[in-house]
C-alpha positions as CSV (number, residue, x, y, z in Angstrom):
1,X,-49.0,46.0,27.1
2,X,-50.4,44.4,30.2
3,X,-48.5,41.3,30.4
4,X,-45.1,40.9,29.2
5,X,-42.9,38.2,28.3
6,X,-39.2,38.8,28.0
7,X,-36.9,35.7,26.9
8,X,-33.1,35.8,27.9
9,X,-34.8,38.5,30.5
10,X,-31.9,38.1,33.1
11,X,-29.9,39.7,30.7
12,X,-28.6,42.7,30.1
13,X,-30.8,44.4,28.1
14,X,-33.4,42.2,29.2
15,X,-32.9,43.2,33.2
16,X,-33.0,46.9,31.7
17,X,-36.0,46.5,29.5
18,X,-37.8,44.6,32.7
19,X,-37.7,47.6,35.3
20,X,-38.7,50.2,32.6
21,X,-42.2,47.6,31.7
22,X,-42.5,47.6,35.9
23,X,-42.4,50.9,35.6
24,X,-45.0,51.5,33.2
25,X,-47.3,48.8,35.6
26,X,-46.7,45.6,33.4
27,X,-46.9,42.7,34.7
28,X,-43.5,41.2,33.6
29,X,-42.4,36.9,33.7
30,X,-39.0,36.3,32.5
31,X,-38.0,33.4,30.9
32,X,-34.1,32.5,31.3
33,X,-31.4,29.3,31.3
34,X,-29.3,31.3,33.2
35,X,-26.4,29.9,30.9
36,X,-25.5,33.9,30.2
37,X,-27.7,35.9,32.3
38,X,-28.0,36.5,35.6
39,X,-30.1,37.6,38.8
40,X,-28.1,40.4,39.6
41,X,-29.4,41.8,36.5
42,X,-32.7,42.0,38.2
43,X,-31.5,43.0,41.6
44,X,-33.0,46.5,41.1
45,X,-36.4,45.1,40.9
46,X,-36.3,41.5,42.9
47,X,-39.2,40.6,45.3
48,X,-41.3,43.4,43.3
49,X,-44.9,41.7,43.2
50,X,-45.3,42.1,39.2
51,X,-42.5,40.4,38.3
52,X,-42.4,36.4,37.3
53,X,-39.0,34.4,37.0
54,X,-39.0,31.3,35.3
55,X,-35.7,29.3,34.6
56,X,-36.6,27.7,31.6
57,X,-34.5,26.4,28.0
58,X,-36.9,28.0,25.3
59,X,-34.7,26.0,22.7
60,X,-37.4,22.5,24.5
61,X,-40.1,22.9,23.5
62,X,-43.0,21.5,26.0
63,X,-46.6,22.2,27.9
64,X,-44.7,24.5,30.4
65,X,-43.1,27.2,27.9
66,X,-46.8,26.6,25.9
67,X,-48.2,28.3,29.4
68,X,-45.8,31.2,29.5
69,X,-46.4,32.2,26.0
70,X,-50.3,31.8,26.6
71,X,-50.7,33.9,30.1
72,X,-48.8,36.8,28.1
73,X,-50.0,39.6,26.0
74,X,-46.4,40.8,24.2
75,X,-43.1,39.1,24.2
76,X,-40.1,40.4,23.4
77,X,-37.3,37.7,22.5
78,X,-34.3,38.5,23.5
79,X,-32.7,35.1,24.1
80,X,-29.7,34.0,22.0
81,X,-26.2,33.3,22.0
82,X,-23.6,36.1,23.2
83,X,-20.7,37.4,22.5
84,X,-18.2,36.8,19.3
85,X,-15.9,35.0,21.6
86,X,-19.0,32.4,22.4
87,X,-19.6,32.2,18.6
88,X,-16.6,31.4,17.1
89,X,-15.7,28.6,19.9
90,X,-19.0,26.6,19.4
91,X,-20.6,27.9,15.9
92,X,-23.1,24.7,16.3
93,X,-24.7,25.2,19.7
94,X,-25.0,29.2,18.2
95,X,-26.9,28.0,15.6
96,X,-29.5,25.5,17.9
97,X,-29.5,28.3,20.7
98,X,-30.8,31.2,18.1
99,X,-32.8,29.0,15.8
100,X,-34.7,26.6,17.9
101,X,-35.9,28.9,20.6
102,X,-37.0,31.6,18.2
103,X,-38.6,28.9,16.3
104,X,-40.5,27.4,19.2
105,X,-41.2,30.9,21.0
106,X,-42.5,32.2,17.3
107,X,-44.8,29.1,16.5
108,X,-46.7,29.4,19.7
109,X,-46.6,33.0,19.6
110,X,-48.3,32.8,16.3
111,X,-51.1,30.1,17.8
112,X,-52.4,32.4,20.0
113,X,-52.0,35.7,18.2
114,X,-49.4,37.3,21.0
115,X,-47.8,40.3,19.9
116,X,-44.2,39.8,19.0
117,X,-40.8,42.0,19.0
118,X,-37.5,39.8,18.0
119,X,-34.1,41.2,18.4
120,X,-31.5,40.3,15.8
121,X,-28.3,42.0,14.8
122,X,-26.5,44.6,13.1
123,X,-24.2,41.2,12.2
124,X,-26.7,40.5,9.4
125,X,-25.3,42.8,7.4
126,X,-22.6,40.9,6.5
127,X,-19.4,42.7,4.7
128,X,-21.4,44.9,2.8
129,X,-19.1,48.3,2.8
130,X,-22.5,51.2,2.5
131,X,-22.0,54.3,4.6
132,X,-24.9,53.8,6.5
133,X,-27.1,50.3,6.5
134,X,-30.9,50.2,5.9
135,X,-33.2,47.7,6.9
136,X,-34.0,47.1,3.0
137,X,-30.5,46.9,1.5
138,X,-29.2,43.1,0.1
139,X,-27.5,41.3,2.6
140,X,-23.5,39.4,2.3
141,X,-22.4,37.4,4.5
142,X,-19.2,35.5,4.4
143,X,-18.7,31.9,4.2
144,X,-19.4,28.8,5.5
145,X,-16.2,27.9,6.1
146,X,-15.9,30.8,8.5
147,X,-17.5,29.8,12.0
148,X,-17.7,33.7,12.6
149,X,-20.8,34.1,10.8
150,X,-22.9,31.5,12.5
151,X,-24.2,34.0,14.5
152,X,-25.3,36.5,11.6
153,X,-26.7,33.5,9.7
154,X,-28.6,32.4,12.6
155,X,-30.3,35.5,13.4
156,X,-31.0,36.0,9.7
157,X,-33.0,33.1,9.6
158,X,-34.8,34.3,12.7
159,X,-35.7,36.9,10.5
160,X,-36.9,35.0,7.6
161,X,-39.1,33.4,10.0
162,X,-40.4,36.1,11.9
163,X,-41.6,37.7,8.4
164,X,-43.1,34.5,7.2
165,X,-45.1,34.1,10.2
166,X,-46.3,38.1,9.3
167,X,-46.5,37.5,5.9
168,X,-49.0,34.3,5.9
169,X,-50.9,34.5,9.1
170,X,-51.1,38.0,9.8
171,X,-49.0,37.7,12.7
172,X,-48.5,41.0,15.2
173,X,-44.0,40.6,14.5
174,X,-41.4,43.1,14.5
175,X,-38.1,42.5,14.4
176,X,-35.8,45.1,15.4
177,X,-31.2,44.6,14.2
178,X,-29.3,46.0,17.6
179,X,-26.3,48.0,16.9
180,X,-23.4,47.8,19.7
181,X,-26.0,48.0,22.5
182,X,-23.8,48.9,25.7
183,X,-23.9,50.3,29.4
184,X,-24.1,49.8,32.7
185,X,-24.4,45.8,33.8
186,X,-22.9,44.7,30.5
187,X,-20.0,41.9,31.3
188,X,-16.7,42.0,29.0
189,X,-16.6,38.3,29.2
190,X,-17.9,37.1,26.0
191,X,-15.6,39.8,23.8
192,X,-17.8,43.0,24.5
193,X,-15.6,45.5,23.6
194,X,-16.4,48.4,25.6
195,X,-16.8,46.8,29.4
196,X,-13.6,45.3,28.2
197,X,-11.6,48.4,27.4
198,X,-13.4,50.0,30.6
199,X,-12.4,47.6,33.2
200,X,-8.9,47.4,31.7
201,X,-8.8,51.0,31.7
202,X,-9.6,51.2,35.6
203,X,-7.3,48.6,36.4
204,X,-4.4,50.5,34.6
205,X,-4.1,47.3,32.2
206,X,-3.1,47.4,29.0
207,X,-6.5,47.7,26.5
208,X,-6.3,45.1,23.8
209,X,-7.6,46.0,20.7
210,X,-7.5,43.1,17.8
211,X,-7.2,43.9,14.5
212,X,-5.7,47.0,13.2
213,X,-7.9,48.9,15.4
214,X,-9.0,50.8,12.3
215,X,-12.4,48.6,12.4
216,X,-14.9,51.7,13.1
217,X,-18.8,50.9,15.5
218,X,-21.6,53.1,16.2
219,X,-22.6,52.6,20.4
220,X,-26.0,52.9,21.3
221,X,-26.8,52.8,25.5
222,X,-28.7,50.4,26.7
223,X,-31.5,52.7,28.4
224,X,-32.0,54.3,24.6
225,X,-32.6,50.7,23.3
226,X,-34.9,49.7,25.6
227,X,-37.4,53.0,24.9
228,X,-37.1,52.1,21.2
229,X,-38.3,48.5,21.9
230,X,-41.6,49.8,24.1
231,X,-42.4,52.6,21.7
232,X,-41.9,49.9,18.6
233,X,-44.1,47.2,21.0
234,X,-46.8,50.2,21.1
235,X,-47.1,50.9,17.5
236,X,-49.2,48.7,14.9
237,X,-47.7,50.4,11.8
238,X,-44.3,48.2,13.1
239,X,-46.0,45.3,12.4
240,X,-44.2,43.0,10.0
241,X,-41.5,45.1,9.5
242,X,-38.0,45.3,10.3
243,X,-36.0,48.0,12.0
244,X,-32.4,49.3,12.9
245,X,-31.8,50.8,16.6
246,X,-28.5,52.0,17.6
247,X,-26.3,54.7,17.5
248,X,-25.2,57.0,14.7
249,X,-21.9,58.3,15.6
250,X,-18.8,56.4,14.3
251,X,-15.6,55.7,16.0
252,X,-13.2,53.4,15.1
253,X,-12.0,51.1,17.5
254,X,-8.6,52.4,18.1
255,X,-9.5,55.0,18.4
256,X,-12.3,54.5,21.0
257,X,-9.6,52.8,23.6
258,X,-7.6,56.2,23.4
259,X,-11.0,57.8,24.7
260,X,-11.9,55.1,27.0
261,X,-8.4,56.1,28.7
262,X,-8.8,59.6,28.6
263,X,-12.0,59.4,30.1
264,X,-11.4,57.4,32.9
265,X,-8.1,59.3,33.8
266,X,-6.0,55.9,32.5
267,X,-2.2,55.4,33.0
268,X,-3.1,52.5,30.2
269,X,-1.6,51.9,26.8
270,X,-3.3,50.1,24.2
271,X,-1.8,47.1,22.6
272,X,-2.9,45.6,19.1
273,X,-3.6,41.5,18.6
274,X,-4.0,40.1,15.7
275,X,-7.5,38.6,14.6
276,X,-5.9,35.1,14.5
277,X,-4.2,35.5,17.5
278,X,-7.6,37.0,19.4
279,X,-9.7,34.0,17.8
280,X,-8.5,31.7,15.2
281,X,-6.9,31.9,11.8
282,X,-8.9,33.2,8.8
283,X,-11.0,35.2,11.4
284,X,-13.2,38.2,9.6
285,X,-14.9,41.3,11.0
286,X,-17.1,43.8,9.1
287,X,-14.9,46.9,8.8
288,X,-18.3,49.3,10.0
289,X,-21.7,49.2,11.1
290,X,-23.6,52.3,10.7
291,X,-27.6,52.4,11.4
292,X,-30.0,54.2,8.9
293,X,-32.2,54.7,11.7
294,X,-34.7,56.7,9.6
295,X,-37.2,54.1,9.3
296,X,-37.8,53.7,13.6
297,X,-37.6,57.4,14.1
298,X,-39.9,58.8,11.3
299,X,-42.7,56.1,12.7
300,X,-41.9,56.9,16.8
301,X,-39.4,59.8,16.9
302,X,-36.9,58.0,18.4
303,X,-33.5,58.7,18.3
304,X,-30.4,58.0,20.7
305,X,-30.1,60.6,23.7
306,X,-26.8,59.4,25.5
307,X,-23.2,60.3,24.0
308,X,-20.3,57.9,24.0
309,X,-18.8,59.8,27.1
310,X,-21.8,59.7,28.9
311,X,-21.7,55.6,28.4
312,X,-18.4,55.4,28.7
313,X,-19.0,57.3,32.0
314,X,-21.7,55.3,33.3
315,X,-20.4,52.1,32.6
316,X,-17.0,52.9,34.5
317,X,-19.6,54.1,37.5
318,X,-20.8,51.0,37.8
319,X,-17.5,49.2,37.5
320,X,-16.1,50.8,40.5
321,X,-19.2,50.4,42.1
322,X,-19.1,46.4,42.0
């Protein structure tokens, strides 16, 4: 990678995954609407000479975005909609946000041959009830009538596309289904769970878990996710294939507030809402998502190196920090 295009770069993986491609001497343009992101996810590495910001809606398609795509080398496309809260209040904007700009950043990719990483989403997997999911496995998802999985649906067809693309113009795609990605940066304001439960936890407030709490995640930090994206960007064998990164041990939810307090030395309690009191009636979650991760880390080695504490550590860091 020389030069790097990151969509929905003034995120918050993207502002992580843009210092570590400084780092390694990239020359980096990131492409963002601002709707979600922001600039002080790039504070770290503003005014730095190799980096390129352009506020741009990838969903329009046009000469300008054409230009990005063309000066670049790799992109990685992490622009989407955010957040289950986001989701379930405007399912049709969820569904234009993830399938237009993937579609318009994918056809041009394909034009001029520009290696490709997509992210999609452990939400894929529907309310399949495995132990552990693999990239191969069938896919459920629930139904139309529930707004909730506009997002999984979506990114599905992201997929579809991306593999298309692969399949009949030998197109350099991967895409890669993020598990719980979390840390530092990371606002609790589109239904994040753990910056949630963390800032609630500092401010002595109550942590509100939805559900019966007995809803069980795999957390994966966000510095571990971006060095499984550049080692998956660096690797030709991941071409046209699909991959799970994220973390492999499970806590439920309820669970994972009672550490959140105990970690952050928390007079807090935690208090249960229901699903259609949290969202709307006839709300549905998947019960747990657990990454086979076998296929990234027998090509690359990878594998997660942070605990839960330490994330649940840094995050509160940078809480009281701000």
């Amino acid at each position: 990678m020389k030069k790097v295009l990151i969509t929905g770069g003034a995120g918050f993986i993207g502002g992580f995954l843009t210092e570590a491609l400084l780092d390694r001497n990239c020359s980096v343009t990131v492409a963002d609407d601002f709707s979600t992101g922001s600039l002080r996810n790039l504070a770290a590495v503003a005014g730095h000479p190799a980096l390129h910001i352009e506020k741009i809606d990838v969903t329009g398609s046009g000469d300008r975005l054409e230009k990005i795509v063309r000066a670049c080398d790799t992109i990685f496309h992490l622009a989407a909609a955010v957040g289950v809260e986001k989701v379930v209040e405007d399912p049709a904007q969820t569904i234009f946000t993830n399938v237009r700009g993937t579609e318009n950043i994918l056809s041009l990719a394909a034009r001029y041959k520009r290696r490709t990483i997509i992210t999609s989403t452990s939400e894929v997997y529907g309310k399949s009830a495995k132990g552990a999911f693999a990239e191969t496995d069938d896919l459920r998802l629930g139904s139309p009538y529930r707004s909730r999985w506009s997002y999984a649906c979506s990114k599905l067809l992201d997929e579809f596309l991306l593999m298309a693309f692969c399949q009949n113009r030998d197109f350099p795609g991967t895409v890669v289904r993020l598990f719980n990605t979390v840390g530092p940066r990371q606002t609790g304001k589109y239904g994040m769970v753990l910056p949630r439960f963390v800032d609630a936890a500092l401010h002595n407030r109550a942590l509100r878990v939805y559900g019966d709490g007995r809803q069980s995640r795999c957390f994966c930090h966000v510095r571990d996710v971006v060095r499984a994206l550049i080692l998956l960007a660096d690797e030709k064998k991941s071409f046209g294939n699909i991959y799970n990164i994220g973390g492999t041990d499970l806590i439920s939810i309820s669970r994972l507030a009672r550490k959140v307090i105990a970690r952050t030395r928390s007079t807090s309690s935690v208090e249960f809402i229901p699903y259609d009191l949290a969202y709307r009636p006839g709300f549905e979650d998947m019960r747990r998502r657990k990454p086979d991760i076998s296929a990234i880390s027998s090509l690359t080695g990878w594998s997660p190196r942070h605990s839960l504490d330490e994330i649940i550590d840094d995050i509160a860091d940078s809480l009281r920090q701000n």
